[in-house]
C-alpha positions as CSV (number, residue, x, y, z in Angstrom):
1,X,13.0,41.0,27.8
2,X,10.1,39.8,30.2
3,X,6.8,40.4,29.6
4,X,4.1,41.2,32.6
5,X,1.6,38.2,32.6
6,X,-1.4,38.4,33.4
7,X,-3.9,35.3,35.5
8,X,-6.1,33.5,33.1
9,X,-9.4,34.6,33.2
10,X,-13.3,34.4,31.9
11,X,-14.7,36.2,29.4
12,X,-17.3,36.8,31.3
13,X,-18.5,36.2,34.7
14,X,-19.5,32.3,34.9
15,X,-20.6,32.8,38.6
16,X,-22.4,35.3,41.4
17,X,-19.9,37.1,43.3
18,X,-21.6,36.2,46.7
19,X,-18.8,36.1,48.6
20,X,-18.0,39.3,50.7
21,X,-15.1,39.7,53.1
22,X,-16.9,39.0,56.3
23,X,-18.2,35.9,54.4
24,X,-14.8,34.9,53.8
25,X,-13.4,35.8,57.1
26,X,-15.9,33.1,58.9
27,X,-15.5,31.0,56.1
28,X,-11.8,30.4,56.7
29,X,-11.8,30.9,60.7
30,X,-15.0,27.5,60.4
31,X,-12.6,25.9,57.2
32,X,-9.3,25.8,60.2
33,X,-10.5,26.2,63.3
34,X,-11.1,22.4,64.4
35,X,-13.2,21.7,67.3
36,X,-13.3,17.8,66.5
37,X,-9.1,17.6,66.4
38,X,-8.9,19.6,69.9
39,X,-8.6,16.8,72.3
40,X,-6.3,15.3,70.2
41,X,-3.7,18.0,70.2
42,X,-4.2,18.7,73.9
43,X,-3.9,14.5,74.5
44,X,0.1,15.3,74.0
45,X,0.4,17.0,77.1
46,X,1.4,20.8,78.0
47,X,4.1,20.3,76.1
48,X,1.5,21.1,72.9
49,X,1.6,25.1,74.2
50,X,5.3,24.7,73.2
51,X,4.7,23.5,69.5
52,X,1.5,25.4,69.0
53,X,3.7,28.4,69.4
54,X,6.6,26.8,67.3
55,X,4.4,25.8,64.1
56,X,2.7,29.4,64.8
57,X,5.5,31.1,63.8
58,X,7.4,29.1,61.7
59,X,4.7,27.8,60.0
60,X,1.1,29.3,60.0
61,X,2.3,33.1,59.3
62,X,4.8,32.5,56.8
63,X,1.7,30.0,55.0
64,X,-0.8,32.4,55.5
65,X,1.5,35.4,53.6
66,X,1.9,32.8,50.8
67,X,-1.3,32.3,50.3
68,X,-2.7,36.1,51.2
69,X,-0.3,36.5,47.7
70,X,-1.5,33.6,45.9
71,X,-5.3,34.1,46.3
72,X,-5.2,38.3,45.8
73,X,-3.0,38.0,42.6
74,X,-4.9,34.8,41.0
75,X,-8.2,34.8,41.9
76,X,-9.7,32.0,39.5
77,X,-11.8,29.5,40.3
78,X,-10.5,26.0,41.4
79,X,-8.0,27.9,44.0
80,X,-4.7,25.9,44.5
81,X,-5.6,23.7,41.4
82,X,-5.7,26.7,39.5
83,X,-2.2,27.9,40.7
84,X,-0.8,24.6,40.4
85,X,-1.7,24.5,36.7
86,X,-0.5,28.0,36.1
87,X,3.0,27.1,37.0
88,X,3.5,23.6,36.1
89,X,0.7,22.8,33.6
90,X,-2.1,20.5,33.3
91,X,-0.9,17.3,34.1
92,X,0.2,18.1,38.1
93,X,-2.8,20.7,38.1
94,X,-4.6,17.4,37.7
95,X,-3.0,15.7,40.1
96,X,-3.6,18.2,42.6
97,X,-7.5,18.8,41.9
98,X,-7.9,14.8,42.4
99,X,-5.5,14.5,45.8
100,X,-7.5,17.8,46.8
101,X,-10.7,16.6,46.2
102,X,-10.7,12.8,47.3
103,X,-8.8,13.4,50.5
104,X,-12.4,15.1,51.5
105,X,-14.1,12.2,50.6
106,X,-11.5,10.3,52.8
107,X,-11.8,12.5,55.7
108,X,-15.5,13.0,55.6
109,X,-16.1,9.4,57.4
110,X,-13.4,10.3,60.4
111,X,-15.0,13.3,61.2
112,X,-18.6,12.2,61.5
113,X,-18.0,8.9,63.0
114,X,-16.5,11.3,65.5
115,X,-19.8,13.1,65.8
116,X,-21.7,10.3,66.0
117,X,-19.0,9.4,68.8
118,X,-20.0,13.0,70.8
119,X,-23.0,12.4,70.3
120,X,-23.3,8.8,71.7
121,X,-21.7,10.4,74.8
122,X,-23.8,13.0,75.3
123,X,-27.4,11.1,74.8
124,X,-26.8,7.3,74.3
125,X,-23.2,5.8,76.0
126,X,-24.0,2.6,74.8
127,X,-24.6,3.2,71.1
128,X,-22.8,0.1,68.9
129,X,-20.8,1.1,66.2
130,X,-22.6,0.0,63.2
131,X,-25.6,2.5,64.4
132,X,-22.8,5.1,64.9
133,X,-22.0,3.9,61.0
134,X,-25.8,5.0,60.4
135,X,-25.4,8.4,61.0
136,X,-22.1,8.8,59.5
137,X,-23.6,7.9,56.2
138,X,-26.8,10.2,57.0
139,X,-24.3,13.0,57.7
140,X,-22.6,12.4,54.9
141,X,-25.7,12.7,52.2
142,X,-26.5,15.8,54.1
143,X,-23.6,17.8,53.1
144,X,-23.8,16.7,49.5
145,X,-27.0,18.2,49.3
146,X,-25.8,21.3,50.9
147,X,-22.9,21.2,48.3
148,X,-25.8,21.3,45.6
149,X,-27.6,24.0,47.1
150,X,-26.6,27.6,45.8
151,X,-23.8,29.2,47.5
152,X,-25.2,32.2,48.9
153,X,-27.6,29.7,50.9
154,X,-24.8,27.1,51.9
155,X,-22.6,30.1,53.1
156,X,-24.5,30.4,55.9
157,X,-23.8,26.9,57.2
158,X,-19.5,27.6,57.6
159,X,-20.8,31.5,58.9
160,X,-22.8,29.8,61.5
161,X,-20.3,27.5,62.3
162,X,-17.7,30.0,62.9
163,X,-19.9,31.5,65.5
164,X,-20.2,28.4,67.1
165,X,-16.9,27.8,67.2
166,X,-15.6,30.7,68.6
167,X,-18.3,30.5,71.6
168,X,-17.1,26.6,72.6
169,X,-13.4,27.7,72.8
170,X,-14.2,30.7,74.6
171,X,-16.3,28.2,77.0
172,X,-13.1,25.6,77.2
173,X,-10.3,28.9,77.9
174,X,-12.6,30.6,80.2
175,X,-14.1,27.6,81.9
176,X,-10.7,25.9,82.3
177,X,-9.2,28.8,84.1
178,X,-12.4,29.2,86.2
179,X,-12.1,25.2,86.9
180,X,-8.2,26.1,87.8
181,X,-8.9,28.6,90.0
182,X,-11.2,27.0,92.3
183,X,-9.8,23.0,92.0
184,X,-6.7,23.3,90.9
185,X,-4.7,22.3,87.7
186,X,-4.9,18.7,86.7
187,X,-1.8,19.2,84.9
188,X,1.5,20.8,85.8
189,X,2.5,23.7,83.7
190,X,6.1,24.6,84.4
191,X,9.1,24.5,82.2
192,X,10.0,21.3,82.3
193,X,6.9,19.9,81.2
194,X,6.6,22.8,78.7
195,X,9.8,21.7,76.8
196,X,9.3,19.5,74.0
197,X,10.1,15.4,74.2
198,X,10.7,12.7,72.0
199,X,7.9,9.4,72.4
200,X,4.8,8.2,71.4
201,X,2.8,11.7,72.1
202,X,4.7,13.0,69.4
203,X,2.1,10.6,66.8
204,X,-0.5,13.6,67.3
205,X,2.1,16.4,66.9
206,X,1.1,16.4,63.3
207,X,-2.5,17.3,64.7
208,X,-1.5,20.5,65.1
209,X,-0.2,21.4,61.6
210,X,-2.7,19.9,60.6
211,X,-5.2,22.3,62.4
212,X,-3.4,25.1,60.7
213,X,-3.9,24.2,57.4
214,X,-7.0,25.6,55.3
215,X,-6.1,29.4,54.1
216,X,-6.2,28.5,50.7
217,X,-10.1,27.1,50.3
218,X,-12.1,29.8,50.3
219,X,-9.9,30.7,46.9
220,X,-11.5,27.3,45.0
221,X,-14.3,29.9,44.5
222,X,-12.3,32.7,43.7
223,X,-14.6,33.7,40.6
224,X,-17.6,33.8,43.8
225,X,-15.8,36.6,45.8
226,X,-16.6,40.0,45.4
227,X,-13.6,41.7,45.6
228,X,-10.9,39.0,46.0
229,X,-7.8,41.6,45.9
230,X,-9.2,43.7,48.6
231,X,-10.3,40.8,50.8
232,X,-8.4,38.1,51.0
233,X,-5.1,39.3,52.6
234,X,-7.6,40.4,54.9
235,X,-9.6,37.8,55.6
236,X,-6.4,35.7,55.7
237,X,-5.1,38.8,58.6
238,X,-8.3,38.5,60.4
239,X,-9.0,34.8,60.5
240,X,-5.4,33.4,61.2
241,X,-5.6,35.7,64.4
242,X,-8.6,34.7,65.5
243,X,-7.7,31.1,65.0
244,X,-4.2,31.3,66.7
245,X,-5.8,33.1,69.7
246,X,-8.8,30.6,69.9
247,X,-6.8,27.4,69.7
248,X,-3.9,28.0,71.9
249,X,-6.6,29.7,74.3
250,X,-8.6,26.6,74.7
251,X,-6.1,24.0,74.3
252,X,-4.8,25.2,77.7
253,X,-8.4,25.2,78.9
254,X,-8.5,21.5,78.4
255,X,-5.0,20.9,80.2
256,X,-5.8,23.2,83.0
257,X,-9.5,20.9,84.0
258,X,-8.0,17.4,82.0
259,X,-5.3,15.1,82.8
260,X,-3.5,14.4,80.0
261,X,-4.2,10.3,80.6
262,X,-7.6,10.7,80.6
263,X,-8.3,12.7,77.5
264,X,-9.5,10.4,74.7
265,X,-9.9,11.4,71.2
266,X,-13.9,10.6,71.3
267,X,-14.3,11.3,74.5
268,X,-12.0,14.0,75.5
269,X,-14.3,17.2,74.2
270,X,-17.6,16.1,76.5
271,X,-15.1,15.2,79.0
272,X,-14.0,18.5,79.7
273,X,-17.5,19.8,78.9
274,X,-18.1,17.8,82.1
275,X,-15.4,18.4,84.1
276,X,-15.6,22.1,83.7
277,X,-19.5,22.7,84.0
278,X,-20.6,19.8,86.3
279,X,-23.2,17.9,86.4
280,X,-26.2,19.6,87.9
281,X,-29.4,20.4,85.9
282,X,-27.7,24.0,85.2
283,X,-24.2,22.2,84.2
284,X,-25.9,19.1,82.2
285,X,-27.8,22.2,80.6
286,X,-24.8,23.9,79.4
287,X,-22.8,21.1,78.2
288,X,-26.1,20.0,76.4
289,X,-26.2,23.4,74.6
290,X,-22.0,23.4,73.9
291,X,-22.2,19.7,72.8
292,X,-24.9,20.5,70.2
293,X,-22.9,23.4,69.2
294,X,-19.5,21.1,68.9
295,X,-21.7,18.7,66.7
296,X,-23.1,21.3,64.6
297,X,-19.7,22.7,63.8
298,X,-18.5,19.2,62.2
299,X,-20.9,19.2,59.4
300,X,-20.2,22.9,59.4
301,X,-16.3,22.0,59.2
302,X,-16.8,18.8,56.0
303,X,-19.3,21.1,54.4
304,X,-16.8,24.2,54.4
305,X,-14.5,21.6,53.0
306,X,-16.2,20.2,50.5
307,X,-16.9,23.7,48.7
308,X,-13.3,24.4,48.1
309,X,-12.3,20.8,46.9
310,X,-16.0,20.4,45.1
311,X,-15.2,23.7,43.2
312,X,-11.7,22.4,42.5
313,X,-12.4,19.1,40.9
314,X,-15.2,20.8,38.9
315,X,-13.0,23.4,37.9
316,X,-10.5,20.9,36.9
317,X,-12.7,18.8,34.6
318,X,-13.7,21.8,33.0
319,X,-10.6,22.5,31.7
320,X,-9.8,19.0,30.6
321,X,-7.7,17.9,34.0
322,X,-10.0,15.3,35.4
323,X,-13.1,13.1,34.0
324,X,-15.9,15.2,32.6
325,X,-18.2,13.7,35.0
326,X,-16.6,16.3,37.7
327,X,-17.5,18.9,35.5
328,X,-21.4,19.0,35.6
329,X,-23.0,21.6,37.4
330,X,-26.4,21.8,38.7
331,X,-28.8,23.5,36.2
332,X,-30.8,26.1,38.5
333,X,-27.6,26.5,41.1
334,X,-24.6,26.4,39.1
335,X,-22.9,24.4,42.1
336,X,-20.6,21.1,41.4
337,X,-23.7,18.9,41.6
338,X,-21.2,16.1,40.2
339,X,-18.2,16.6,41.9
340,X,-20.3,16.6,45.6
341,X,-22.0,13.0,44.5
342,X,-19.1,11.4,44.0
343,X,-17.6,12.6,47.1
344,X,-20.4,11.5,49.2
345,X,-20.0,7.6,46.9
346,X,-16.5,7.7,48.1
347,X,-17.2,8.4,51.3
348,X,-19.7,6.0,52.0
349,X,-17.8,3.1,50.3
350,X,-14.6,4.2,52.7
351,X,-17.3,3.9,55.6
352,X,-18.6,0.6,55.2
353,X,-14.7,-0.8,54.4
354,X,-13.5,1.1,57.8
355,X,-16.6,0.2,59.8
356,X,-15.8,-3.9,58.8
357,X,-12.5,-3.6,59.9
358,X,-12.2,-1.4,63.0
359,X,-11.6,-2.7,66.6
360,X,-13.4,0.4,67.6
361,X,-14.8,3.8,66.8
362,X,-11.5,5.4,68.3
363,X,-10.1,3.0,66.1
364,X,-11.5,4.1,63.0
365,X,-11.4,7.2,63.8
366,X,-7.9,7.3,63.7
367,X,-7.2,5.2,61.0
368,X,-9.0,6.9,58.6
369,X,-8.3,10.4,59.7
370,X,-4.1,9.4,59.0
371,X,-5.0,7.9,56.4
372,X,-6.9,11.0,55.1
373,X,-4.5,13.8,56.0
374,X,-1.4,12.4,54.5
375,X,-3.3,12.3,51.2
376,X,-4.3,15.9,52.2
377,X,-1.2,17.3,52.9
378,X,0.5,15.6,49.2
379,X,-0.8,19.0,47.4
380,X,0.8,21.3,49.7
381,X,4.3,20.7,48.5
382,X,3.2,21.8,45.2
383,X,1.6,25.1,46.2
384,X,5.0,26.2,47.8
385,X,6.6,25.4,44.5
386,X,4.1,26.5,42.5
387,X,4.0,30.3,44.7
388,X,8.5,30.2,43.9
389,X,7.5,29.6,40.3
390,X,4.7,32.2,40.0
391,X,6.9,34.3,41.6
392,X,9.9,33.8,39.2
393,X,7.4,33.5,36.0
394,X,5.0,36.3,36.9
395,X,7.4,38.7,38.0
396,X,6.1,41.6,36.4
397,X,2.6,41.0,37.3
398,X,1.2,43.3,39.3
399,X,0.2,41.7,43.0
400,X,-2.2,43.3,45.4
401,X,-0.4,42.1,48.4
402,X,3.1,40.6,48.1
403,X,4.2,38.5,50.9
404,X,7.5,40.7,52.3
405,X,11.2,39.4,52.4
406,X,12.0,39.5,48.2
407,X,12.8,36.4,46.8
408,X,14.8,34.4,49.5
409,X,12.2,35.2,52.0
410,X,10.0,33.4,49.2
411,X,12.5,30.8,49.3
412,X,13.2,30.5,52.9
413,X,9.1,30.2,53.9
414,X,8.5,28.0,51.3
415,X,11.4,25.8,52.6
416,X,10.1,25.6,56.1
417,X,6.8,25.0,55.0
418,X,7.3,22.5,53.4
419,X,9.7,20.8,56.3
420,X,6.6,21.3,58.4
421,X,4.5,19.2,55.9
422,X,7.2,16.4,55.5
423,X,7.3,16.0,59.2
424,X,3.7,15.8,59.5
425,X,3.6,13.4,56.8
426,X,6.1,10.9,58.9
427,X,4.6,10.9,62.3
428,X,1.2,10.1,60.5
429,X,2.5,7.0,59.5
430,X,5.5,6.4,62.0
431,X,4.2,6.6,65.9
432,X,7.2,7.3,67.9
433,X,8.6,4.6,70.5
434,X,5.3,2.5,69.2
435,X,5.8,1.5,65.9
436,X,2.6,-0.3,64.5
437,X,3.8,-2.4,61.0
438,X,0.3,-3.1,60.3
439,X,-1.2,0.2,61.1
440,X,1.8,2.1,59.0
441,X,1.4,-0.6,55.7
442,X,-2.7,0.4,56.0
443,X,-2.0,3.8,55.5
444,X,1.2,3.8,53.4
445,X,-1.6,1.3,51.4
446,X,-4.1,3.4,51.6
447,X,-2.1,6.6,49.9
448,X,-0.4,4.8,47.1
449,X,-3.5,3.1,46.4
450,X,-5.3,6.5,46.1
451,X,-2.1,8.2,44.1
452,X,-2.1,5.7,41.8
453,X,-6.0,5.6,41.0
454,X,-5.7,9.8,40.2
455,X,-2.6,9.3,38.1
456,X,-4.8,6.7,36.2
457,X,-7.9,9.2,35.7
458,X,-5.6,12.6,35.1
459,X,-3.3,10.3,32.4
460,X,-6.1,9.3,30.3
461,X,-8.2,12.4,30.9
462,X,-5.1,14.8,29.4
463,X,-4.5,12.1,26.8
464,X,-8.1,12.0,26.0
465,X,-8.1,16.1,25.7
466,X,-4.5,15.9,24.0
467,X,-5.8,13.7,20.6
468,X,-9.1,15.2,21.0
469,X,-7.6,18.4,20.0
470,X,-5.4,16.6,16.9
C-alpha cells in the first residue's frame, strides 16, 4: 500500500515570507535574462534565431513545467538542494548544494571582468587589465554585502534589474529594426543562413542553453515566499515568456545593425549601442544611459545569483550536508552571512589566478565563464532525476501544479533535458573545427579539481554528522 508523503517542513516559520509573486516574477526574468551573454549568442550568426527557437521548445518549456512542479509541491528552503536530498539523500544533496554554490563563486569573476570590459569601452578604451581586475574584486565585495543585507532590501536590486533589462532589449529589437530600415541589414537573414551548421560557431551554442537556465533559484528561498503554491507556476508562466520574447527579440536586433565578424564578446553590446544610436551628443547620450543600465544589470544578475546558491549552501550545512561554517547566519538579518563570504574568498582567489594567466580580458572572460558553467550545469542532471523520483516516490502527494503528459511525458522531458545539458557540457570544452588541447585540459582541470574538493568537504561533513549521532 503507498502512503501520501508529505515535503519536510519547519516547525515553525524560520524566515519572513517577503517574497510576493511580482517579486518573484522580476526575480527570475533578472536571474535568466542575460544581458552580458547576448553578444555571445548573437556572435554565431543568424543561424542562433534557429536554435533559440529549437532549445525554446525542446528545452526551456518542458524545464520550466518541471520546475513550476518542483518549486509549488516542495517549497523548502535550499531549492534544488532540498529536492535533491528528498529523493536521493544527504550525500548527493551535498554534492549538489556545493556544485550549486561554488559555480557562483566561479562565475562571479567572468561576469564582472566583463563589466569592467563595458565599462572601459564606454569611458576609458585604454584601461589595462590589472585595473579592470580592480573593479572586479570591488564588484565582487559589493554583492556579498548585498547578500548580508535582509532580503526584503536586497530584492529590490534583481526587481530593478529586471526593469532594466527589459528596457535595453527593447532598445536593441526596436533599434535594430529602426537601423534596418533606414541602412540596411548587415547580415543576411534568409533560409540558408537560418539553417543550422556544423564549425567553430557552434563553441557558443551552449550560450544559449545556458541563457535559459535559472527557473529553479528563486525556490533556494522557498521558506521566503508568500504563497509558493499559488506563485510559482506563475511566475515561472510569466517570466519564461517574457524572457523568450525579450531574447529572441533583441538577438535579431543585434544581427539586423552587427556583422556577425565584428561582434566581440566585450565589445559587441556597446558596439551595437553605437551602431544603432550614433554618435552625436543625443546618440552618445543614450548609449551612456543604456550602457549604465547594461552594467547595472550584471551586479543585478551575480547578486540574484548568489541569493539562490547562498540560501542553498546555508541550507545545506544546516542540515548536516556541508561544513557548518556555511551554516551561520547573520544575527539582525537572518541572511547566509557565511555562505556569501566565502563566495566572495573564492571569487577573489579565482580572479587573481585568472588575471596572472590570461592573454587578455576576452581571454579570461571566456576561460572562466566555461570553466564556470560546466560546473554549473553538473546539478542539473540530478534535478531531472530527482523530479522522476519525486514523482514515482511522492505519488500520492498532493501537487499544486503538475507538469502534463503522466509519467512518460515526465520521462520524455526529463530525457531531453538532460541531452540539452550533455551537449552543452561538450561544446564548453570541445570548440568545433578548433580544437584547443590546452584550453580543454584548463577546464576539464578546473572541474575535476572543483568535484573533487566538494566530495572531500560533503564525505567528511556526512561522516562527521553520521558518528556524531552514534
Amino acid at each position: 500500500m503507498v502512503t501520501a508523503a508529505s515535503p519536510p517542513a519547519s516547525p515553525k516559520p524560520r524566515f519572513r515570507k517577503v517574497l510576493h509573486s511580482l517579486d518573484m516574477t522580476l526575480f527570475t526574468v533578472c536571474a535568466i535574462l542575460v544581458v552580458d551573454q547576448l553578444a555571445a549568442s548573437a556572435s554565431i550568426g543568424v543561424q542562433s534565431i534557429f536554435w533559440w527557437l529549437l532549445t525554446l521548445v525542446l528545452f526551456f518549456i518542458p524545464y520550466g513545467l518541471i520546475t513550476a512542479e518542483l518549486g509549488s509541491t516542495y517549497p523548502q528552503e535550499g531549492g534544488i538542494y532540498a529536492w535533491v536530498r528528498r529523493a536521493f539523500g544527504p550525500v548527493w544533496a551535498g554534492r549538489t548544494a556545493w556544485l550549486w554554490w561554488v559555480n557562483v563563486a566561479l562565475w562571479m569573476p567572468s561576469v564582472y571582468i566583463l563589466f569592467a570590459g563595458v565599462l572601459a569601452e564606454l569611458v576609458a578604451p585604454g584601461m589595462s587589465l590589472w585595473t579592470q581586475i580592480l573593479i572586479t574584486l570591488v564588484l565582487t565585495w559589493l554583492t556579498v554585502g548585498i547578500n548580508i543585507i535582509a532580503l526584503d532590501v536586497g530584492k529590490w536590486v534583481p526587481n530593478i534589474g529586471a526593469a532594466f533589462k527589459a528596457v535595453i532589449m527593447l532598445a536593441i529589437g526596436v533599434g535594430g529594426v529602426a537601423y534596418a530600415m533606414k541602412h540596411g541589414v548587415a547580415n543576411a537573414f534568409t533560409l540558408e543562413t537560418l539553417r543550422p551548421q556544423w564549425g567553430a560557431s557552434l563553441a557558443f551554442l551552449p550560450v544559449i542553453l545556458y541563457n535559459f537556465l535559472g527557473f529553479e533559484l528563486m525556490s533556494g528561498a522557498g521558506e521566503e515566499m508568500e504563497n509558493p503554491a499559488h506563485d510559482v507556476p506563475w511566475a515561472i508562466t510569466r517570466a519564461g515568456a517574457l524572457i523568450a520574447f525579450f531574447y529572441i527579440f533583441a538577438t535579431v536586433g543585434i544581427l539586423l545593425a552587427l556583422p556577425v565578424k565584428d561582434i566581440g564578446l566585450i565589445e559587441g553590446l556597446t558596439d551595437t549601442f553605437r551602431r544603432l544610436f550614433g554618435t552625436g551628443s543625443v546618440g552618445e547620450a543614450t548609449v551612456a544611459i543604456l550602457g549604465a543600465m547594461a552594467l547595472y544589470t550584471f551586479v543585478a544578475n551575480m547578486v540574484t545569483w548568489t541569493i539562490g546558491a547562498n540560501r542553498s549552501a546555508a541550507e545545506a550545512a544546516r542540515r548536516g550536508d556541508l561544513p557548518s561554517i556555511f551554516a551561520k547566519l547573520h544575527p539582525k538579518y537572518q541572511t547566509p552571512a557565511n555562505s556569501a563570504v566565502l563566495c566572495g574568498v573564492i571569487a577573489t582567489g579565482v580572479l587573481v589566478l585568472y588575471g596572472l594567466l590570461a592573454k587578455s580580458a576576452e581571454d579570461f572572460f571566456w576561460t572562466t565563464f566555461a570553466f564556470s558553467s560546466v560546473v554549473f550545469l553538473l546539478p542539473y542532471f540530478l534535478l531531472f532525476m530527482a523530479f522522476l523520483k519525486l514523482r514515482r516516490m511522492d505519488a500520492n502527494l498532493p501537487r499544486p501544479y503538475q507538469a502534463p503528459g503522466g509519467r512518460a511525458g515526465a520521462v520524455a522531458m526529463s530525457l531531453v533535458c538532460m541531452a540539452f545539458i550533455l551537449q552543452a557540457i561538450v561544446f564548453f570544452i570541445y570548440k568545433p573545427g578548433e580544437f584547443d588541447q590546452t584550453y580543454a585540459l584548463a577546464v576539464v582541470g578546473g572541474v575535476v579539481a572543483t568535484v573533487i574538493v566538494g566530495e572531500i568537504l560533503v564525505r567528511r561533513t556526512v561522516s562527521k554528522k553520521a558518528a556524531a549521532d552514534v
